[in-house]
N, C-alpha and C positions, 0 to 999 in steps of 0.2 A: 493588577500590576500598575505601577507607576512611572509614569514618564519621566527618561533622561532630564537630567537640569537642560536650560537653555543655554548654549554660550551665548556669551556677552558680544554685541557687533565691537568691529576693530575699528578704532578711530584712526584717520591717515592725522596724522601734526604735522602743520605747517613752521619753519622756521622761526616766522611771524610771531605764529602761537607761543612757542616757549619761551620765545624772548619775551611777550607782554607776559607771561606768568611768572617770569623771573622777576621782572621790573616791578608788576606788584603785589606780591610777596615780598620786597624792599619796602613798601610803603610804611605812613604809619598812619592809624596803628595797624599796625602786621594779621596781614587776615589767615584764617586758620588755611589749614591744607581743603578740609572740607567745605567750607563756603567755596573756594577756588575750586573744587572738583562740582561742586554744585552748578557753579553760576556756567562753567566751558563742557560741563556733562560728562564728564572724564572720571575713573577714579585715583581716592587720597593717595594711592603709593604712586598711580603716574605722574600725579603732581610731586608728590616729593623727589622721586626719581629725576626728575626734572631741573628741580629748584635744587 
């Protein structure tokens, strides 16, 4: 038998946070979704979600 998936831990977002993820996703040149999910450890649709 094999084991359930893991769920993924819930990250709490700070205010802070989405506002510098808005601000640079504005930058240039424009970083993708996934380098900004990479570099804050988040995933690409919470960043989009976001922005």
């Amino acid at each position: 038998m094999s084991e359930p998936p893991s769920k993924r831990r819930r990250v709490i977002l700070s205010i802070e946070d989405k506002i510098t993820w808005i601000k640079e996703s504005e930058m240039f040149p424009k970083p993708t979704f996934k380098m900004l999910s990479e570099k804050y450890g988040v995933g690409k649709l919470t960043i989009g979600d976001i922005v």
